[in-house]
C-alpha positions in Angstrom: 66.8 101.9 93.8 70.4 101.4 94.7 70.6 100.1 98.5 74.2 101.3 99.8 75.8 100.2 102.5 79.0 102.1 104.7 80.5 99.0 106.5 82.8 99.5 109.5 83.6 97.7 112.3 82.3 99.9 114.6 79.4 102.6 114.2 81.9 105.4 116.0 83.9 105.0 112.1 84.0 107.2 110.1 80.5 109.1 110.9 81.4 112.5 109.4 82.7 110.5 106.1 79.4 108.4 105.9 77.2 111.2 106.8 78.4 113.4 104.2 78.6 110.7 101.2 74.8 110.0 102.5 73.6 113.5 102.5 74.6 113.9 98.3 72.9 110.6 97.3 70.0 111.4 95.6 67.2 109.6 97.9 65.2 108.9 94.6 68.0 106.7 93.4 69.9 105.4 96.7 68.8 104.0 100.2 72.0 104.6 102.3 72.7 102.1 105.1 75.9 101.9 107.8 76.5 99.0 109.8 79.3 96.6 111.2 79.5 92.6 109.9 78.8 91.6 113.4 75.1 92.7 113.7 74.3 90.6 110.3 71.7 88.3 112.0 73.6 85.0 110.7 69.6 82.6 110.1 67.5 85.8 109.0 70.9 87.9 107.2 68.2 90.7 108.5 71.4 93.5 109.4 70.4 95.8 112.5 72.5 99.1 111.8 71.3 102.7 110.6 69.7 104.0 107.9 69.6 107.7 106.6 66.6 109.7 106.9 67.0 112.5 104.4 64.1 114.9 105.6 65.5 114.6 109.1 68.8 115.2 107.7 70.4 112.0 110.1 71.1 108.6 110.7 67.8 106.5 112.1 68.1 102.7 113.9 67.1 100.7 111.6 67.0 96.9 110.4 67.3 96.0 106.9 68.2 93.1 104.1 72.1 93.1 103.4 72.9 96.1 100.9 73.3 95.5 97.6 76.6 97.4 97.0 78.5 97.7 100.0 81.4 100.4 100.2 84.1 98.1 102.9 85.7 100.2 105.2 86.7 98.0 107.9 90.0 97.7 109.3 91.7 94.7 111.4 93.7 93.5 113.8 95.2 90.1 115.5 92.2 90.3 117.7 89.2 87.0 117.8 86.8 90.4 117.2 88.7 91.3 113.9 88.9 87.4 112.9 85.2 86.7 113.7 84.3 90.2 111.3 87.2 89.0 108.6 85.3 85.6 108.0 81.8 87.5 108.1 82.9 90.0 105.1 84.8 87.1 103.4 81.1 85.6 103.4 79.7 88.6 102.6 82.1 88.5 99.2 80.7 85.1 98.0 77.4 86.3 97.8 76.4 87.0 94.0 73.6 89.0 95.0 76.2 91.4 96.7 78.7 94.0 94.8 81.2 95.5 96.6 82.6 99.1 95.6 86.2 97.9 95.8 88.3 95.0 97.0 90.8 95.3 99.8 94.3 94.1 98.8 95.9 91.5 100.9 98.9 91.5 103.6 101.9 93.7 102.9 104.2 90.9 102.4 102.2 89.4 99.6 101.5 93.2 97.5 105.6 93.4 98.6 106.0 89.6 96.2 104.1 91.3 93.1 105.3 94.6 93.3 109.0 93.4 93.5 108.7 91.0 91.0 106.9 93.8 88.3 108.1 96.6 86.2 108.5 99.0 89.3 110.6 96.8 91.4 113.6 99.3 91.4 111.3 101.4 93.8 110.4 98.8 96.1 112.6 98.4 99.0 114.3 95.1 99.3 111.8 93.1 102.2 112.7 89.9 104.0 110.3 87.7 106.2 111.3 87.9 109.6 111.0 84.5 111.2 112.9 84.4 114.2 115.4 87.2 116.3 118.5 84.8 115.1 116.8 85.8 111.1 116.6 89.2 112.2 120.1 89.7 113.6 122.0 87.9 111.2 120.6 89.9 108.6 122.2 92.8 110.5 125.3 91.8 110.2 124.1 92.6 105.9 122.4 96.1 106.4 123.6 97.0 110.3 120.7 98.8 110.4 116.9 98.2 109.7 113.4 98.5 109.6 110.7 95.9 111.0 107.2 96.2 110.0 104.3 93.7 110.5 103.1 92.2 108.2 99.5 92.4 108.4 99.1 96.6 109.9 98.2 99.8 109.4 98.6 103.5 110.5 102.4 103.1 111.5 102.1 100.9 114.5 104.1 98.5 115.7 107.3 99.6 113.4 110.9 99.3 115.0 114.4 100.4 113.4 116.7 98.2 114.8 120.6 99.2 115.0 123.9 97.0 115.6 127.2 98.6 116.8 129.3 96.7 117.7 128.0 94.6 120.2 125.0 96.5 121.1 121.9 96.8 119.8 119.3 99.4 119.4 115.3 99.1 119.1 113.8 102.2 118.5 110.0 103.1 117.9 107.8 106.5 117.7 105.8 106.7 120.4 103.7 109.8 121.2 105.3 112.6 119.2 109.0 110.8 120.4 111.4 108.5 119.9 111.7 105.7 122.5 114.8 103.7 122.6 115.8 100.6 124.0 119.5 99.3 124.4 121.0 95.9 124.0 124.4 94.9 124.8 124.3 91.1 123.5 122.9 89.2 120.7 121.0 86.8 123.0 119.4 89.5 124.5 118.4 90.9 121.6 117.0 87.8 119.8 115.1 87.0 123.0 113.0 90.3 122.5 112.5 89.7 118.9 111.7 86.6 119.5 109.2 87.7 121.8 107.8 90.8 119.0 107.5 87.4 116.2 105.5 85.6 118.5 103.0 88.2 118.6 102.7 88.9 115.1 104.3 88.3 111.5 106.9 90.8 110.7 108.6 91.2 107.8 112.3 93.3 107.6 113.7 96.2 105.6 117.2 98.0 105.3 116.7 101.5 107.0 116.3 104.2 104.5 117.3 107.5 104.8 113.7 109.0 104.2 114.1 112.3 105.6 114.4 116.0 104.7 117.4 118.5 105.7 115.9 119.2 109.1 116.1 115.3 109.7 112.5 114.9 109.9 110.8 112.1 108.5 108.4 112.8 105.6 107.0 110.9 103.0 104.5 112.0 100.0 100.9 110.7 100.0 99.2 110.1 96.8 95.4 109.2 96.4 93.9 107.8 93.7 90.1 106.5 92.8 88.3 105.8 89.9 85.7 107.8 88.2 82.0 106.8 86.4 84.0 105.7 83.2 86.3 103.4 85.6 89.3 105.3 85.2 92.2 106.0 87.7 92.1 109.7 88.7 94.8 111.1 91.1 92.9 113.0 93.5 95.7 114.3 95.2 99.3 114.7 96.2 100.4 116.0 100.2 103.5 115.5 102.3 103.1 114.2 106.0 106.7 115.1 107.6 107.4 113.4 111.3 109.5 114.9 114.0 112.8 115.5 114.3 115.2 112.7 114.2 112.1 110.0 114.5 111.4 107.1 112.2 107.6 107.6 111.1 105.3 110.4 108.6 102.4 108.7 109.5 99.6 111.0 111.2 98.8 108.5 113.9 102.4 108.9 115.0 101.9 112.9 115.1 103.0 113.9 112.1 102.2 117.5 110.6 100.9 118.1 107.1 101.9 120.4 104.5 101.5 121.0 100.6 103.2 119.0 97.8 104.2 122.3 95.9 105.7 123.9 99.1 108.0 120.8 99.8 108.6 120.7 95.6 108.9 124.7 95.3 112.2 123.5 97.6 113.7 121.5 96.0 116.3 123.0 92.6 114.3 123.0 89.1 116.6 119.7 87.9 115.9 117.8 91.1 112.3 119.1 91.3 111.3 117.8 87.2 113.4 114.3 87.7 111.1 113.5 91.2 107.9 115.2 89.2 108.4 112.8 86.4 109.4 109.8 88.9 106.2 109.8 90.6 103.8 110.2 87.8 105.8 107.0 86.7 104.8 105.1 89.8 101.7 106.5 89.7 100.5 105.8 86.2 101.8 102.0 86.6 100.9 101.0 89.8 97.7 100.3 90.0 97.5 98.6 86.4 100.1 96.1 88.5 97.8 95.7 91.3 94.8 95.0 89.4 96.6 92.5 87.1 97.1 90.0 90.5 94.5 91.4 92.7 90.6 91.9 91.9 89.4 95.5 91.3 89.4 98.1 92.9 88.0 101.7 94.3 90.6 103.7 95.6 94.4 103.6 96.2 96.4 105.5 98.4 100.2 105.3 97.9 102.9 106.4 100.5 106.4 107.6 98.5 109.2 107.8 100.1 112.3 110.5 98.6 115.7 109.0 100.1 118.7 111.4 100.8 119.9 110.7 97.2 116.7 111.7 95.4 115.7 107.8 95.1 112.0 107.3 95.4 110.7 104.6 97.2 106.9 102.9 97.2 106.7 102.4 101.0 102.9 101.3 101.1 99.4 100.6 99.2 96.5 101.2 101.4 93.6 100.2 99.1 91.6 101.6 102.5 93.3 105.0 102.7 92.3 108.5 104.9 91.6 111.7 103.0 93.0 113.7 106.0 96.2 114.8 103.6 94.4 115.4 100.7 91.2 117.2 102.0 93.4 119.2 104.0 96.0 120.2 101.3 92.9 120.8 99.4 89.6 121.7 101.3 88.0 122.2 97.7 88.2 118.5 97.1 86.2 117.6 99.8 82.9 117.3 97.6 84.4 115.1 95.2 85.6 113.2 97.2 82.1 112.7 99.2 80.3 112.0 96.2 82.8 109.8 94.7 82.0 106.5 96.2 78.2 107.3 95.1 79.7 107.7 91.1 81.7 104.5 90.9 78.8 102.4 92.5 76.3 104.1 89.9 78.7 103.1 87.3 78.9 99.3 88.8 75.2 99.4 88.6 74.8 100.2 85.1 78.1 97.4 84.3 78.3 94.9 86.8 81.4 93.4 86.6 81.7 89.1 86.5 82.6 88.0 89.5 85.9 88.0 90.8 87.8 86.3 93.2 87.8 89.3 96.4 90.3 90.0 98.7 90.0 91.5 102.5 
């Protein structure tokens, strides 16, 4: 019997995701648990969370022993809560009695120094730390305008394009479905509010990219990937998310809509439509190869593309955590697999546990 536990920080995560991938495991071969790090009892390692009851169809309270094979699904922020669950799961990652499904990839800066240093460097945007507003603004005076992302974060927030003309400056941000804009018209300004945004959290800075379609609307192309029973990368599936008009983000949280990849490719002419086709399978057939080779293994592997105004693709992000929400709603079909995917790989772990590797959050 395979014990398998959904971890999130929070029990309000992810409940229709867990639910589902609970109600296809086969109760005669897997126990199916969900719980956060912080109610792991840290004397007794006795974990109070939930447990599915098949014949009732739900999740019971329950306490239990820590899960055998865990499927990680927590996400963090700056906050002592996210530290305190960060050094639990790090723990949890020593353990040898533990497997986890798949390993979460560290902070965007470091992926950015192994991706830009590997075979697919010409599609990785040219990334700077940003370590103080002076950095920031001199390297204006380089690109005039740019991107500023932080380095440890997720789901589009807290990114600014930054703008110099002349002698003003403009900080812009999505915020709501609209683009909020805030005007500078010195330097020391300026580097007194970046000053302000590095204090708070590690940013790092990229030359703005024209990533958006003839309607100037945002839009980049969402790729997942996970691996199947025989450990082999599968791509699951390929969307767009497109932004509005004139704003700086594709990413959902940010309000963006959703459509197909073949209505965005059926678009574009046949010459332009084969060299972007045979650009992303590229990316997509290397990438993780490059991940694994620095990083330990993993599960699943979502990949945001960007498709400049010149045709030039761009890798813009590697979520080794990523939604469905594109996929599953480009493709309702691949819902199913998709629920019963996490319950294939960790029968496959099962059968050849890997040594023990080195595991990232």
């Amino acid at each position: 019997m395979i014990s398998f536990g959904m971890m999130s920080r929070s029990l309000k995560s992810e409940t229709t995701y867990f639910t589902e991938i609970a109600r296809r495991a086969n109760p005669d071969t897997f126990t199916c648990f969900r719980f956060s790090p912080a109610k792991i009892h840290p004397i007794t390692e006795v974990v109070a969370g939930e447990k599915f009851d098949h014949k009732k169809g739900k999740w019971v309270k329950a306490e239990f022993p820590l899960p055998m094979m865990i499927y990680d699904r927590c996400f963090y922020g700056n906050d002592l809560e996210s530290k305190q669950s960060m050094a639990i799961v790090k723990w949890l990652k020593n353990r040898k009695d533990i497997t986890f499904l798949g390993n979460g990839l560290p902070n965007k800066w470091t992926i950015y120094e192994v991706l830009s240093r590997s075979a697919l460097a010409p599609y990785i945007p040219e990334t700077i730390l940003a370590a103080s507003g002076k950095a920031v603004i001199a390297q204006l005076k380089k690109w005039n305008v740019a991107i500023l992302k932080p380095v440890f974060g997720s789901g589009g927030a807290g990114i600014y394009k930054i703008k110099n003309s002349g002698r003003k400056f403009t900080i812009s941000a999505d915020a709501d479905g609209r683009l909020a804009e805030k005007e500078f018209l010195s330097s020391s300004e300026t580097e007194a509010w970046l000053d302000r945004l590095c204090s708070n959290n590690e940013y790092m800075m990229q030359p703005y990219l024209e990533l958006s379609d003839s309607e100037n609307c945002p839009f980049d192309i969402r790729v997942l990937l996970q691996k199947d029973w025989e450990d082999k990368w599968l791509l699951r599936g390929k969307g767009i998310r497109r932004g509005h008009k004139d704003g700086i983000l594709s990413n959902l949280a940010a309000g963006a809509g959703i459509q197909t990849f073949e209505e965005y490719a059926g678009s574009l002419d046949l010459r332009t439509r084969k060299f972007i086709s045979f650009e992303l399978d590229e990316i997509i057939s290397m990438l993780p190869g490059i991940l694994e080779a620095s990083f330990p293994r993993l599960f699943e592997l979502g990949i945001d593309i960007g498709v400049s105004k010149d045709k030039a693709l761009w890798v813009l992000d590697t979520n080794s955590k990523p939604g469905r929400k594109v996929i599953s709603s480009v493709n309702p079909d691949l819902r199913e697999v998709l629920y019963k995917a996490p319950l294939e790989y960790a029968l496959s772990l099962t059968e050849n546990l890997p040594e023990r590797e080195g595991q990232h959050l």
